[in-house]
C-alpha positions as protocol buffer text, in pm:
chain_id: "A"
residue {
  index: 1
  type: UNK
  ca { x: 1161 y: -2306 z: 16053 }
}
residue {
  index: 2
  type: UNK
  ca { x: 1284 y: -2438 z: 16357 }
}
residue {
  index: 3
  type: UNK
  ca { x: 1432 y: -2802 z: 16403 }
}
residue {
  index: 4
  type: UNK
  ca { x: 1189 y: -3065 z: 16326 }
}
residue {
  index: 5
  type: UNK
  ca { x: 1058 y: -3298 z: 16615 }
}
residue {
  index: 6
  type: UNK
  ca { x: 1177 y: -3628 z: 16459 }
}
residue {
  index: 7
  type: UNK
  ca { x: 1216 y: -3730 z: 16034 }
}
residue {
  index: 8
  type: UNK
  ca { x: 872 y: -3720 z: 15893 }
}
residue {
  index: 9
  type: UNK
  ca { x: 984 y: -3988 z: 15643 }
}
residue {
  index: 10
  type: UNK
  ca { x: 1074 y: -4258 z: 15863 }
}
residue {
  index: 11
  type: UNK
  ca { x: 828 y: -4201 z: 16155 }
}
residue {
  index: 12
  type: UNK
  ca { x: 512 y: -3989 z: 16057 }
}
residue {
  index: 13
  type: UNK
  ca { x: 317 y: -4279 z: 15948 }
}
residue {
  index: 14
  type: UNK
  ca { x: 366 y: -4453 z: 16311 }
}
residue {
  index: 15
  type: UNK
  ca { x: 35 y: -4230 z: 16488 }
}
residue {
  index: 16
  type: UNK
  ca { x: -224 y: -4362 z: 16210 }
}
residue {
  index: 17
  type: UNK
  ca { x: -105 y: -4721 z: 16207 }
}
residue {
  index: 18
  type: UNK
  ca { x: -145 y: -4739 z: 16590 }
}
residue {
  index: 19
  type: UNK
  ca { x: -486 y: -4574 z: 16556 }
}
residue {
  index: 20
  type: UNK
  ca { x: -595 y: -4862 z: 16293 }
}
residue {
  index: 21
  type: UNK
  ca { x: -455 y: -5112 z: 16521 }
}
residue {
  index: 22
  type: UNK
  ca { x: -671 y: -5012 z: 16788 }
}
residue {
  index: 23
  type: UNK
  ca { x: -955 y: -4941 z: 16626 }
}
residue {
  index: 24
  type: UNK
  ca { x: -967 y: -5310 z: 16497 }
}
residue {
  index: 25
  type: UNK
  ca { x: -910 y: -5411 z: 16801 }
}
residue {
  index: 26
  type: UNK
  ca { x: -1163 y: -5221 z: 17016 }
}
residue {
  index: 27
  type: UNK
  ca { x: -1383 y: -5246 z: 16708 }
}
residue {
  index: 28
  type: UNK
  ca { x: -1394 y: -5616 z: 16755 }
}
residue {
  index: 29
  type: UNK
  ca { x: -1433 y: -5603 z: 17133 }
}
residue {
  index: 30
  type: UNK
  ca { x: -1705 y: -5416 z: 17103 }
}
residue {
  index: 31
  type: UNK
  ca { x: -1877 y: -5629 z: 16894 }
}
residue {
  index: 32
  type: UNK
  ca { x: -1782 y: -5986 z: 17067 }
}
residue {
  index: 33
  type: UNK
  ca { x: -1781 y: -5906 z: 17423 }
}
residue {
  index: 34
  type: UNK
  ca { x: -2032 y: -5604 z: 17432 }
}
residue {
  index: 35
  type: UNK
  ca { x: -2346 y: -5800 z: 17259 }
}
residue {
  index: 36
  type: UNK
  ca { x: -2292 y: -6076 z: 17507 }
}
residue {
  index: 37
  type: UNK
  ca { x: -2275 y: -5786 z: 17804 }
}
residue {
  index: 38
  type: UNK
  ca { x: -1895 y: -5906 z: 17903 }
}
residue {
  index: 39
  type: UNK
  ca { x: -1578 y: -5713 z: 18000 }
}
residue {
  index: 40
  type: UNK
  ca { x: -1776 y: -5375 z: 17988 }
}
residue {
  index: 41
  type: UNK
  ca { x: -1510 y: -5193 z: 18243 }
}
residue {
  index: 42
  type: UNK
  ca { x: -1207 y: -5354 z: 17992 }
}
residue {
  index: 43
  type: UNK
  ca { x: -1422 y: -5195 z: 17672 }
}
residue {
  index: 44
  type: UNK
  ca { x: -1527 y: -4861 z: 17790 }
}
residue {
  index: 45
  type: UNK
  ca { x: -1233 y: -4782 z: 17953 }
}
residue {
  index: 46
  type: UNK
  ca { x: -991 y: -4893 z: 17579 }
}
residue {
  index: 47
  type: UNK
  ca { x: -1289 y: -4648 z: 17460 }
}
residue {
  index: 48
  type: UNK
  ca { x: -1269 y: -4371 z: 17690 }
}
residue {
  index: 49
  type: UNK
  ca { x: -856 y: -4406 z: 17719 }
}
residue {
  index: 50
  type: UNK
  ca { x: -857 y: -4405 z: 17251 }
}
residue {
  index: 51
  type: UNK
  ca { x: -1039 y: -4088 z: 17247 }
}
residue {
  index: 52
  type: UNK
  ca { x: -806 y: -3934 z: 17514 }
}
residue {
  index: 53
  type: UNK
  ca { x: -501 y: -4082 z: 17334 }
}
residue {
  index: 54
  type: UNK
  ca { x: -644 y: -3890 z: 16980 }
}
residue {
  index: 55
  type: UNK
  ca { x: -735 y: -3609 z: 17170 }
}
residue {
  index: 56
  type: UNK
  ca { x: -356 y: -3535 z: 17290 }
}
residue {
  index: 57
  type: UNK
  ca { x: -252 y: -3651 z: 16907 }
}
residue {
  index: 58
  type: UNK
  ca { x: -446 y: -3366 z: 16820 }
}
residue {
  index: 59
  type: UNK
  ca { x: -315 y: -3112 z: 17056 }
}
residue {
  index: 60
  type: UNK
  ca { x: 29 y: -3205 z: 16999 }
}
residue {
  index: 61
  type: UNK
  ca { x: -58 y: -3205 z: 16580 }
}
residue {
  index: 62
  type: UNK
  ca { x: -200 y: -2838 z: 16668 }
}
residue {
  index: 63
  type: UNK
  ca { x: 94 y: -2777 z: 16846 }
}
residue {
  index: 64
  type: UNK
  ca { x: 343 y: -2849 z: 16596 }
}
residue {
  index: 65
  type: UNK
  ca { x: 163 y: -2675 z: 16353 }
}
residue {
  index: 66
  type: UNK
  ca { x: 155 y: -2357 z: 16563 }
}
residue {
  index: 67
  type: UNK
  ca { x: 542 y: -2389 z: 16617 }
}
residue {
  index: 68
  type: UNK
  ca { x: 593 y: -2434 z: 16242 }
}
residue {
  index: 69
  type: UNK
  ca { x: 731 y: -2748 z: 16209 }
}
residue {
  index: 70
  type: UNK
  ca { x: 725 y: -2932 z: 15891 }
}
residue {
  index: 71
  type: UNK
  ca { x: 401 y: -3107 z: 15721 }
}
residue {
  index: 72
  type: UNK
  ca { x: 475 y: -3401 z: 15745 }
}
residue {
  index: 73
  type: UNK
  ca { x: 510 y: -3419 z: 16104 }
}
residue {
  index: 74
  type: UNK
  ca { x: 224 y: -3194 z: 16206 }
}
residue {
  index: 75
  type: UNK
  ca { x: -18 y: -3378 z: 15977 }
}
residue {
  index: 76
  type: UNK
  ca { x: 72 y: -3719 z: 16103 }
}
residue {
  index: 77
  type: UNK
  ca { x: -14 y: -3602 z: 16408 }
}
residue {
  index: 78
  type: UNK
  ca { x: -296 y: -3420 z: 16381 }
}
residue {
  index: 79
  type: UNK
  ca { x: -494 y: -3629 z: 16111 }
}
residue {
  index: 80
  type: UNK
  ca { x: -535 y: -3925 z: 16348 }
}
residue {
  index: 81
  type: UNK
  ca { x: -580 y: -3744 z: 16648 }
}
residue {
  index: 82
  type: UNK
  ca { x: -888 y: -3560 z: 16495 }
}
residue {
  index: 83
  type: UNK
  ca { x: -996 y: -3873 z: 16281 }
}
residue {
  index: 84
  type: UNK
  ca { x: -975 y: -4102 z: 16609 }
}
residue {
  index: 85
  type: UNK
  ca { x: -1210 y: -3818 z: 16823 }
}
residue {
  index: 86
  type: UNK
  ca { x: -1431 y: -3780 z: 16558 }
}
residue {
  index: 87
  type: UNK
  ca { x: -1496 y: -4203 z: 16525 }
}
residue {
  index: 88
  type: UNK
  ca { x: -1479 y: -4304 z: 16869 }
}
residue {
  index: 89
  type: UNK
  ca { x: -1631 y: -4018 z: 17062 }
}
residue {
  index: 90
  type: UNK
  ca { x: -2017 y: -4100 z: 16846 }
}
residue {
  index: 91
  type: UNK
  ca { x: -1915 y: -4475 z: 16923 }
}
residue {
  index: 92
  type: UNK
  ca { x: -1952 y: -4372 z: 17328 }
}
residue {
  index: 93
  type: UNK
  ca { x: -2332 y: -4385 z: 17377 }
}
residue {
  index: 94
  type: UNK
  ca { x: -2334 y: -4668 z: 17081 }
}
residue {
  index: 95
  type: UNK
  ca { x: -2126 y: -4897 z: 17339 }
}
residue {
  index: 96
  type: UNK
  ca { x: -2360 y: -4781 z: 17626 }
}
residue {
  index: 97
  type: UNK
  ca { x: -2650 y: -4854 z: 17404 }
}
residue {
  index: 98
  type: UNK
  ca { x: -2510 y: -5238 z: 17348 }
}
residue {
  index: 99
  type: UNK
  ca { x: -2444 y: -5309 z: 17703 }
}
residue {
  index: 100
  type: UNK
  ca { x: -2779 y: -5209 z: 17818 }
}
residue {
  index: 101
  type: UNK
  ca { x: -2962 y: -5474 z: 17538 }
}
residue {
  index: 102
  type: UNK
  ca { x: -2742 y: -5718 z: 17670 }
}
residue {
  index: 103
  type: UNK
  ca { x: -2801 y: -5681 z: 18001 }
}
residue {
  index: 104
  type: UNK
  ca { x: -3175 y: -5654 z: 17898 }
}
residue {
  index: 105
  type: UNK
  ca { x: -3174 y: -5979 z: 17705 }
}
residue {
  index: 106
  type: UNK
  ca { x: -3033 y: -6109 z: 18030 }
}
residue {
  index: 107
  type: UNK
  ca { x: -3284 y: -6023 z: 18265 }
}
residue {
  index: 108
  type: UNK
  ca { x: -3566 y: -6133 z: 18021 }
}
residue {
  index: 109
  type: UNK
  ca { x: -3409 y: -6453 z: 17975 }
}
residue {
  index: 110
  type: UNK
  ca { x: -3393 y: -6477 z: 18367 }
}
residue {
  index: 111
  type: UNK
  ca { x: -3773 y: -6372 z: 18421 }
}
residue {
  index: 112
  type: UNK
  ca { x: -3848 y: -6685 z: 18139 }
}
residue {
  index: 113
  type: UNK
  ca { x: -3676 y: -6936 z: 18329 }
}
């Protein structure tokens, strides 16, 4: 086995607490400012920049494992990198999806008044 990256017991848990953080976070963007059609460039692009954020977690988790370093510090990397793709790349046309209603809702209430 070849020297490990960094100590698995003090920073492994790091990549999944960062990945809750921001999924809270975007989560609640979303849901505020994309059903009243605001911010969209600010939401899609936390969006677009999470899943390429998990996406290197990933390759670097793959990585490590392929190098053989220990568990803990290949699964701490990989687990939120592929959980993170697999949640927020579905959530893509979902977002899309929300801003159109919006801006639908908004052109309705425009053709009322």
């Amino acid at each position: 086995m070849k020297e490990p990256w960094f100590d698995p017991n003090a920073y492994a848990w790091i990549p999944g607490t960062m990945l809750g953080v921001f999924g809270g976070l975007l989560g609640t963007l979303m849901g505020v400012l994309g059903s009243r059609g605001k911010a969209r460039g600010l939401v899609t692009g936390m969006l677009k920049g999470g899943i390429v954020a998990c996406a290197a977690l990933a390759a670097t988790g793959i990585a490590a494992l392929a190098l053989g370093q220990p568990y803990g510090i290949w699964y701490g990397l990989l687990l939120p990198g592929l959980l993170g793709v697999g949640i927020l790349l579905p959530l893509r046309p979902v977002l899309r999806r929300t801003y159109e209603q919006a801006e639908a809702r908004r052109m309705e209430a425009r053709d009322l008044a």
